[in-house]
C-alpha positions as CSV (number, residue, x, y, z in Angstrom):
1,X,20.2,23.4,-15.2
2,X,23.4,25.5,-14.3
3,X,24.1,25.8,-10.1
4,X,23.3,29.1,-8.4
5,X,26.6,30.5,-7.4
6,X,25.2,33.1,-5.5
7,X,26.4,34.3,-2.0
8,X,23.4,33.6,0.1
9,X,22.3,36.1,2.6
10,X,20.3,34.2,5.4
11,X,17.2,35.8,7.1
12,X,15.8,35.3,10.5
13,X,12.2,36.9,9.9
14,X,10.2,38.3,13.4
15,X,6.6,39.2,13.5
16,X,6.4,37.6,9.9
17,X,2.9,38.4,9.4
18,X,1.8,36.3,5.8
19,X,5.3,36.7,4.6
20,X,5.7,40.8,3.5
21,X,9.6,40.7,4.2
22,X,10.2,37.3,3.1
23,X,8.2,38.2,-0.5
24,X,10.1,41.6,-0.7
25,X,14.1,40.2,-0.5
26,X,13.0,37.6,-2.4
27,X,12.4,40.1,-4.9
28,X,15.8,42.1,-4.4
29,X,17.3,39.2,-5.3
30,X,16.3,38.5,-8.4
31,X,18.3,41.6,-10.2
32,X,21.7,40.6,-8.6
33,X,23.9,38.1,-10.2
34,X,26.7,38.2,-7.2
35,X,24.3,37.3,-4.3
36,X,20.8,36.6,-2.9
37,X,18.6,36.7,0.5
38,X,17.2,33.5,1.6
39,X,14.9,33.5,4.5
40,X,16.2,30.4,7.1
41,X,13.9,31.0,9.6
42,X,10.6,33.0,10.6
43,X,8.1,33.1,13.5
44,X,4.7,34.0,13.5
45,X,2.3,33.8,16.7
46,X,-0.9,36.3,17.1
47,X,-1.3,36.7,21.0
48,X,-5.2,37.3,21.1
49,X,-5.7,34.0,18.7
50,X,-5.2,31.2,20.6
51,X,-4.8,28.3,18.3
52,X,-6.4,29.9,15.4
53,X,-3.0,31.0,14.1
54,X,-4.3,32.2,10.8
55,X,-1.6,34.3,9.4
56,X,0.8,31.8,10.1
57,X,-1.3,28.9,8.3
58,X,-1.3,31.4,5.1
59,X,2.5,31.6,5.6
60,X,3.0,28.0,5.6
61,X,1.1,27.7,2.6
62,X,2.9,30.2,1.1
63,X,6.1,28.1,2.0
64,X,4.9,25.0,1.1
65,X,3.1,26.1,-2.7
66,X,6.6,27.3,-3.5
67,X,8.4,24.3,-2.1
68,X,10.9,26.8,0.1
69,X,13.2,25.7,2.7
70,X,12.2,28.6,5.3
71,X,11.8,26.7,9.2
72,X,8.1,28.7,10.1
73,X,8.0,28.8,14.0
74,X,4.3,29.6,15.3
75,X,5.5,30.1,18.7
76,X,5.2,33.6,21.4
77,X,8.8,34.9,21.1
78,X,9.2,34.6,24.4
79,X,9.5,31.1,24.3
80,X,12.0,31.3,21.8
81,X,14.4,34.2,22.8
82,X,13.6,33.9,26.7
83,X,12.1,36.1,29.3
84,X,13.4,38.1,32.4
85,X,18.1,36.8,32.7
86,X,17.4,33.8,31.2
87,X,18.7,32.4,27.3
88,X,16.1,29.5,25.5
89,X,18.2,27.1,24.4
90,X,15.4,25.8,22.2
91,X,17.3,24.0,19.0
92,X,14.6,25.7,16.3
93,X,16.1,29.7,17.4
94,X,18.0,30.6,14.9
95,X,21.8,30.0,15.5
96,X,23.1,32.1,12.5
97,X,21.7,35.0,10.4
98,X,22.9,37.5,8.4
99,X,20.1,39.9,8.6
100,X,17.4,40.1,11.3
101,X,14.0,41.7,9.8
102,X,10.5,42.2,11.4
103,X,7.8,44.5,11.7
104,X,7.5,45.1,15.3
105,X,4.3,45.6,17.1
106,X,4.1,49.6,18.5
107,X,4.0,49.5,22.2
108,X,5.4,50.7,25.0
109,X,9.2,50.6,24.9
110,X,10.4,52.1,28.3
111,X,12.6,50.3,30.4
112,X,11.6,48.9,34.1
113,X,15.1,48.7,35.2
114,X,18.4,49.3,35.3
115,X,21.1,47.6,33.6
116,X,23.3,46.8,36.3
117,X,20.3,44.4,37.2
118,X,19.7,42.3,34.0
119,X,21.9,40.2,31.5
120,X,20.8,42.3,28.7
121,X,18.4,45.1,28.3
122,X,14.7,44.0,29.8
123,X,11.5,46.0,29.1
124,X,8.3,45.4,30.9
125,X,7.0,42.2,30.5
126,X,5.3,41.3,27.2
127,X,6.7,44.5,25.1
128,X,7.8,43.1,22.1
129,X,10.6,45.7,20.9
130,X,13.0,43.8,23.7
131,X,12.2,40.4,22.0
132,X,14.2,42.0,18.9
133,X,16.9,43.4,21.8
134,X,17.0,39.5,23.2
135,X,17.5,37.8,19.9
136,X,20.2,39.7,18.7
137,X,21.5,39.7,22.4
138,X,21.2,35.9,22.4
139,X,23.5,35.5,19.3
140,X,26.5,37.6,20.4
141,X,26.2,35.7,23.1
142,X,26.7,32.3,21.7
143,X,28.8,34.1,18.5
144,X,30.5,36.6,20.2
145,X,33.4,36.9,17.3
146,X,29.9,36.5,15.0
147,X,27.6,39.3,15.7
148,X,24.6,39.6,13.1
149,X,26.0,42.4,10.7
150,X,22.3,43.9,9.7
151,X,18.9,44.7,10.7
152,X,15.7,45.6,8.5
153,X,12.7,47.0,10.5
154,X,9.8,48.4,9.8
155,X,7.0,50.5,12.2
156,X,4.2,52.5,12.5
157,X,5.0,56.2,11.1
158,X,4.6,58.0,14.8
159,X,7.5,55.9,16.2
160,X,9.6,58.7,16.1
161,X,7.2,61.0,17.9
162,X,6.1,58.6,20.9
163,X,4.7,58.9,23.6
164,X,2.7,61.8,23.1
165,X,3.8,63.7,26.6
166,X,7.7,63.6,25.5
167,X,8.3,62.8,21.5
168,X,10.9,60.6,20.5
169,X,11.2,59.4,24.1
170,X,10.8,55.6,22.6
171,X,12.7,56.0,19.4
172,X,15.8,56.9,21.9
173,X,15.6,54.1,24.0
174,X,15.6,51.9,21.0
175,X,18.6,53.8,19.5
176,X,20.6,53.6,22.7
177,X,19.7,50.1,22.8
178,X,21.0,49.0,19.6
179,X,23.9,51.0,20.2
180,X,25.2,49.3,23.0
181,X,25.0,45.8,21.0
182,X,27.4,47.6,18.2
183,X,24.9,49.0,15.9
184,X,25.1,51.9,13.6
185,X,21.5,52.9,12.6
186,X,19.6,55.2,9.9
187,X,15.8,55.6,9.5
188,X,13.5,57.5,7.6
189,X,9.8,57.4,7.2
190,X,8.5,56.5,3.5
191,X,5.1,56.9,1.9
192,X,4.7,54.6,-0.3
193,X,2.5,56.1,-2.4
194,X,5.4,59.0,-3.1
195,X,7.3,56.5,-4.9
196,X,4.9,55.6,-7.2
197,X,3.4,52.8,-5.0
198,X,-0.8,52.0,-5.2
199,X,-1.2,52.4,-1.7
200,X,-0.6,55.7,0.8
201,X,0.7,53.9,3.8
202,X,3.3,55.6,5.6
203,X,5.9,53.7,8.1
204,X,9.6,53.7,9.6
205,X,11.9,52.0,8.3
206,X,15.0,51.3,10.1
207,X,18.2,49.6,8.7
208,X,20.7,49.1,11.2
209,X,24.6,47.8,10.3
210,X,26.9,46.4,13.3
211,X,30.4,47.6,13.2
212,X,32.2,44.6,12.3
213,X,30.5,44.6,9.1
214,X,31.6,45.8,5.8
215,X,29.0,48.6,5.5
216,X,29.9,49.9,8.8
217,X,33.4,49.9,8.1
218,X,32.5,52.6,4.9
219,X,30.9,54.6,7.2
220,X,33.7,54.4,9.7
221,X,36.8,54.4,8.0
222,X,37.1,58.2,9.0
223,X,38.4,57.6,12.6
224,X,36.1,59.0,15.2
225,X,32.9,60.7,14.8
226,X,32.3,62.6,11.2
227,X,29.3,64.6,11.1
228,X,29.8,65.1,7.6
229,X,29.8,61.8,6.9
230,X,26.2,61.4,8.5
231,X,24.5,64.5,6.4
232,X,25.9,62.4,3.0
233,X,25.0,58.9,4.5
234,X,20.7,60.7,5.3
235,X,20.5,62.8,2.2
236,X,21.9,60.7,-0.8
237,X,25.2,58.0,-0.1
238,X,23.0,55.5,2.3
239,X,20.9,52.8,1.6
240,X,17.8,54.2,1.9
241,X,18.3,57.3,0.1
242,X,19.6,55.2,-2.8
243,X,16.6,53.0,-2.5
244,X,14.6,56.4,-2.5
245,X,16.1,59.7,-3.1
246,X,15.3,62.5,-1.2
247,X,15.4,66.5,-1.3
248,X,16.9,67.6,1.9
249,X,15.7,71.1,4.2
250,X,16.9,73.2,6.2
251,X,14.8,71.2,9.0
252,X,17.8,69.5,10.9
253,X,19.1,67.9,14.2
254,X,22.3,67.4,16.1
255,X,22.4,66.0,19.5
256,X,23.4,63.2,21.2
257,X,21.3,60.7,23.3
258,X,21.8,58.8,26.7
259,X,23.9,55.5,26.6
260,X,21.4,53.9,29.2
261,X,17.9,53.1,28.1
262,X,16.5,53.1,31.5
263,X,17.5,56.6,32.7
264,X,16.0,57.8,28.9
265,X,12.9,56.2,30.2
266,X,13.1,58.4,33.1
267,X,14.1,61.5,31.6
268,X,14.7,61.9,27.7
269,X,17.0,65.1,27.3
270,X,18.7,64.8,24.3
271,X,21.7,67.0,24.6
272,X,22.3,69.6,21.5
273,X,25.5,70.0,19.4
274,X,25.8,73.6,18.1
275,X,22.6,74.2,19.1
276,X,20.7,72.2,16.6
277,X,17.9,70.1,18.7
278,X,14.6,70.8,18.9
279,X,13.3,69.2,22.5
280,X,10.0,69.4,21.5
281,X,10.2,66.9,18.7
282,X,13.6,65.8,18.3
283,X,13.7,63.3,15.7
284,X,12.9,64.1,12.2
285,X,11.4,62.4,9.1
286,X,15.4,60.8,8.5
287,X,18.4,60.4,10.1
288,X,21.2,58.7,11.2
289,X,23.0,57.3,14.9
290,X,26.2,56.4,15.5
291,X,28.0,55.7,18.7
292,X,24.6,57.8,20.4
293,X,25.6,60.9,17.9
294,X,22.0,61.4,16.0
295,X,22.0,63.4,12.8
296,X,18.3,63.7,11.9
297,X,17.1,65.9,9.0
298,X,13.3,66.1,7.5
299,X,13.5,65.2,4.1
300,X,11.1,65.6,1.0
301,X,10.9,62.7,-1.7
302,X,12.7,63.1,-4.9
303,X,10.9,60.8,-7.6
304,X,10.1,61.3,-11.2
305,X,8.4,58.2,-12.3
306,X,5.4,56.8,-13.0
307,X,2.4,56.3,-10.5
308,X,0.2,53.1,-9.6
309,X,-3.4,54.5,-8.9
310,X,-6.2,52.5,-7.2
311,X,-7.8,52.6,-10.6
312,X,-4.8,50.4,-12.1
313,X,-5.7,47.8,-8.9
314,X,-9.0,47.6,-9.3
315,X,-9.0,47.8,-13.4
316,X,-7.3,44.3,-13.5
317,X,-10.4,42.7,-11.4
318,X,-13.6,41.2,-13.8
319,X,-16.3,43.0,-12.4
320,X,-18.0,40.3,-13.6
321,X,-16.5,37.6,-11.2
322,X,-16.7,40.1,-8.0
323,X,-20.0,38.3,-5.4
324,X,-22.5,39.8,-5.2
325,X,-22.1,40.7,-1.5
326,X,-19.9,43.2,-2.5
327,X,-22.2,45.9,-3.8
328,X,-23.1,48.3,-1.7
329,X,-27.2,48.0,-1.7
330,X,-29.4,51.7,-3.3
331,X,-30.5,51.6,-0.1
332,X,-27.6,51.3,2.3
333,X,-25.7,54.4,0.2
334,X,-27.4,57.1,3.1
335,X,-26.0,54.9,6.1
336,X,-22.5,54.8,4.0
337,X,-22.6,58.3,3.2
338,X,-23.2,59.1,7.1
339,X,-20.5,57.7,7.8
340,X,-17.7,58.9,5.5
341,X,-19.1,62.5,6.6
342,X,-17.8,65.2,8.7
343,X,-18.4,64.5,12.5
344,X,-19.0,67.1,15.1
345,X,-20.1,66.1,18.4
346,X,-19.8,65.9,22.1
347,X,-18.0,62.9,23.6
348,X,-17.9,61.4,27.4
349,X,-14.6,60.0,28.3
350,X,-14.3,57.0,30.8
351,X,-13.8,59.5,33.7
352,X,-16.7,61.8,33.1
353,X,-14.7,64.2,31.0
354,X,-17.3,65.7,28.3
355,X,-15.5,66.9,25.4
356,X,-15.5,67.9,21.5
357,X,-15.2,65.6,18.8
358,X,-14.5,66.9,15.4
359,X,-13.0,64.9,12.5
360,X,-13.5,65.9,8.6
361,X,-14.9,63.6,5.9
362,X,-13.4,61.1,4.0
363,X,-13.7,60.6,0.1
364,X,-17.0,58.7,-1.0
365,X,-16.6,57.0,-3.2
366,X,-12.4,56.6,-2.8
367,X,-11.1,58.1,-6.4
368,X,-9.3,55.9,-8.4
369,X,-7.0,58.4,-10.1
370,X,-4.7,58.2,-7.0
371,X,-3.1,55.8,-5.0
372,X,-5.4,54.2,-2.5
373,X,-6.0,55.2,1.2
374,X,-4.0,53.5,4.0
375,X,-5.5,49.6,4.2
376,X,-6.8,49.0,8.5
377,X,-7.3,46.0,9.9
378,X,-11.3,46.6,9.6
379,X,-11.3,46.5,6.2
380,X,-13.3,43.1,6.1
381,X,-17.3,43.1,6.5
382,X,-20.0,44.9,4.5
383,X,-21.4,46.9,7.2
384,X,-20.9,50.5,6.9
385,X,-17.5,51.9,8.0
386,X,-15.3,55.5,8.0
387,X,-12.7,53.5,6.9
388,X,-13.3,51.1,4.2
389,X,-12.4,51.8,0.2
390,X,-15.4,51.6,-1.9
391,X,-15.3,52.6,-5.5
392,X,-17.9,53.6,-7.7
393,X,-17.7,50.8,-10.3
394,X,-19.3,53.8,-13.4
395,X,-15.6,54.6,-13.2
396,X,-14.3,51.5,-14.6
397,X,-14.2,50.3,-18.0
398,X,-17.4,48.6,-18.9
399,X,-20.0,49.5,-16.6
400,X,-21.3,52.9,-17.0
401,X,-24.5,52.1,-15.7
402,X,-23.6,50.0,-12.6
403,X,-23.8,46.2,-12.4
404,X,-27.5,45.1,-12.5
405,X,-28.0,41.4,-10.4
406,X,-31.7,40.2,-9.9
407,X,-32.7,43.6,-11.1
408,X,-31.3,45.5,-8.9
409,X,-28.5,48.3,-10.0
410,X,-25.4,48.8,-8.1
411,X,-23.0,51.8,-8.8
412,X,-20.7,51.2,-5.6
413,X,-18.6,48.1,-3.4
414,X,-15.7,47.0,-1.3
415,X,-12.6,45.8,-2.3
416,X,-12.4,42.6,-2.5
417,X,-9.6,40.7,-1.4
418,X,-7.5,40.3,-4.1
419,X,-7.5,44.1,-4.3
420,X,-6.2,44.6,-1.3
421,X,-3.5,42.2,-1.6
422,X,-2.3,44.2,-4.9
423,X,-2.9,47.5,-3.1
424,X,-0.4,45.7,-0.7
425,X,1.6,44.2,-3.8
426,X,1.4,41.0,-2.7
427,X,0.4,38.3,-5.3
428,X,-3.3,38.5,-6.1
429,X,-4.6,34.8,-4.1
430,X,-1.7,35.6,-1.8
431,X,-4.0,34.9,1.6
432,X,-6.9,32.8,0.0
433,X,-5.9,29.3,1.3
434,X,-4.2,28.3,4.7
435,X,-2.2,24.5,6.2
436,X,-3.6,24.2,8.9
437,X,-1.8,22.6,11.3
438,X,-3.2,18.8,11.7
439,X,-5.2,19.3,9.0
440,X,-4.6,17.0,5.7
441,X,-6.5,19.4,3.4
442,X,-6.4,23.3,2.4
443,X,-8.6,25.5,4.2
444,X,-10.2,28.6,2.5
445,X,-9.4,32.1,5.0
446,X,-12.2,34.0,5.5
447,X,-12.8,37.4,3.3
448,X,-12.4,38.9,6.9
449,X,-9.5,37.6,7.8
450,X,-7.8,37.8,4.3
451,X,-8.5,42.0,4.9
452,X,-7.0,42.1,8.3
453,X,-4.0,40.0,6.6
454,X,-3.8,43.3,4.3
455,X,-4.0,46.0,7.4
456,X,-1.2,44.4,9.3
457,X,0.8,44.4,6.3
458,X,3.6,46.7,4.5
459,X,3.9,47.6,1.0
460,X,6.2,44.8,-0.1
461,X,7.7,47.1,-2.8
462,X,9.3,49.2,-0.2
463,X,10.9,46.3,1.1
464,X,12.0,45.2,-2.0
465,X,13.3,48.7,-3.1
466,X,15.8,48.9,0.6
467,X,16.6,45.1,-0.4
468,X,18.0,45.7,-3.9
469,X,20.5,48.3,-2.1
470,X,21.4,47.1,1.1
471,X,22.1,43.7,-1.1
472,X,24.0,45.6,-3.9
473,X,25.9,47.4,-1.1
474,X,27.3,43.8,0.3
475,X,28.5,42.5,-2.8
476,X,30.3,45.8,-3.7
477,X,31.9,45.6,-0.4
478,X,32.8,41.5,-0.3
479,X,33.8,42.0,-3.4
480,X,36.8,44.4,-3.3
């Protein structure tokens, strides 16, 4: 067997989830000869859990049934990055990384003091955003001369736009933030389903380059700060509009942002270059910061090829082999039907505040001519839900009549959870077993659990899609 020359590209994975980011660069590395991704080290650890660390058991497995050499922490960051001026010296943080990825939890992000006051940026206690601050604190710390050259993140969609009561109020502090550790940064929010993906899941995605790296030094070899070379960078030369084009509009904003993350907590006034800043809702759908100048433009998707639907997902499953507690029972269809309907009702808040609740229906059963609705964490059970996908098996291949078990026909059911691992484009079986820690044998996750898995988690082909060009983008540089 011949040696892989590749350059290796080590990972540090946060908020790893069953693996999404790990699965993804793998995947980005299999098209390039030059130069791969390899994920070192990753840390998993679910709060409200306890020691039922299932996500991470699923991980492990994942590591283990692919004989990988990734270190998988199950540990609260905290304990790993340090809290409050202090620096863990524990000996399983990772010393050295090339990339730093994660998929953050949303949460408060506002700062609860000043600078002067801390080694390093600290939020309030417990927000998870300064864990990401600390790490990569931590390491230009120890490697000041070594700084990690790149970041991968991935949010919620409305990260750009929190809190409600002053938008984009969070997105700056985490800007400002990254920029004072040396970071250029560009974002934009992607659909998946626009690019031909089988699920509509929208998140940010945020790619951040430090300047000592060779990315960075493309983008800055023009000396001080090019606007022009920010609208190319958004709309078609950066990595993520290479990964997936984009149409740009007239939609567009100019400003620049504070340089200290507390005083942004306490009053975000981006301040406008040629009058182009809307304070309302600064930050658009894309964009770009460097040295605190943002360029952020709302973008459209340019794609012309072929779509995944629902229907493809769910076409590849034996209806045959589906249990049986996944058809939805003649006579539960009314309580199901209830509640995919239109609501319109009054509601009491916690402080006596009566108000109106309105919110329109959603699709019963889900169509399977597009791509499928946004996976939630609730997925799992078979009790009635707003939220769940159920398909009306007469659609399929096979079954024009229903499925008829015991005598009894059924027309509609859930997904089950191999679906939902496709929709997520994970490998079907991705989730179904876990190691337990202590435990000699296997252990089966629950159906539940293996659907939760699926609502926390990204759409591994956009991952793989910004992987294949931020990697191509490294070996064009090293290269020259």
């Amino acid at each position: 067997m011949a040696k892989d020359t590749k350059k290796i590209i080590r990972v540090a994975e946060l908020f790893a989830g069953v693996g999404g980011f790990h699965i993804g660069l793998d995947r980005a590395s299999k098209g390039n000869s030059k130069a791969k991704f390899h994920t070192t080290w990753a840390d998993q650890w679910e709060p409200a859990s306890g020691k039922n660390q299932h996500a991470a058991w699923v991980y492990q497995n994942f590591i283990n049934s692919k004989k990988l050499t990734t270190k998988l922490c199950n540990d609260n960051i905290w304990d790993i990055v340090g809290t409050g001026d202090s620096i863990s010296e524990r000996i399983d943080e990772p010393k050295e990384f090339e990339i730093l990825t994660g998929g953050f939890p949303c949460q408060d992000y506002s700062v609860a003091r000043p600078l002067s006051q801390s080694a390093g940026l600290e939020g309030k206690k417990g927000v998870l955003w300064w864990s990401i601050y600390k790490l990569l604190h931590n390491a230009q710390v120890k490697h000041p001369k070594k700084p990690a050259p790149y970041i991968f993140l991935e949010n919620v969609d409305r990260l750009i736009k929190s809190p409600a009561s002053k938008r984009g109020r969070d997105f700056a502090i985490m800007l400002s933030s990254l920029s004072q550790l040396g970071y250029i940064v560009e974002w934009r929010v992607i659909n998946a389903a626009e690019y031909g993906f089988p699920q509509r899941r929208r998140r940010t995605f945020i790619v951040g380059y430090h300047k000592s790296s060779t990315i960075a030094k493309e983008i800055l070899k023009e000396k001080g700060f090019n606007l022009e070379v920010l609208v190319k960078w958004v709309e078609n030369k950066g990595i993520l509009a290479e990964a997936f084009p984009v149409n740009s509009t007239e939609e567009a904003g100019h400003f620049t942002i504070g340089e200290d993350p507390y005083e942004i907590t306490k009053n975000f006034i981006p301040e406008a270059i040629d009058g182009k800043v809307n304070h309302s809702d600064p930050f658009k759908n894309s964009g770009m910061m460097i040295d605190l100048h943002v360029f952020t433009e709302k973008v459209t998707p340019r794609y012309t090829g072929s779509y995944v639907t629902l229907g493809d997902i769910v076409g590849a499953t034996i209806e045959k082999e589906v249990p049986e507690n996944y058809y939805i029972h003649p006579d539960r269809v009314p309580a199901w039907e209830k509640q995919k309907g239109a609501h319109d009702y009054d509601r009491t808040s916690k402080s006596g505040h009566t108000y109106r609740y309105k919110e329109g229906a959603v699709p019963f059963p889900d169509p399977l001519t597009k791509a499928s609705r946004t996976i939630v964490t609730g997925e799992g059970g078979s009790g009635p839900s707003r939220m769940k996908h159920v398909i009306d098996i007469r659609k399929k291949k096979g079954f024009p009549n229903g499925r008829t078990i015991n005598g009894v026909t059924y027309v509609y059911r859930r997904l089950i959870p191999e679906e939902l691992e496709q929709l997520c484009m994970f490998d079907r079986g991705h989730t179904e077993f876990m190691d337990v820690e202590g435990k000699h044998e296997l252990e089966r996750a629950s159906d539940a659990k293996r659907a939760f898995f699926m609502g926390n988690a990204l759409v591994v082909g956009v991952i793989e899609g910004i992987g294949k060009s931020l990697l191509k983008r490294i070996v064009k540089h090293e290269n020259k």
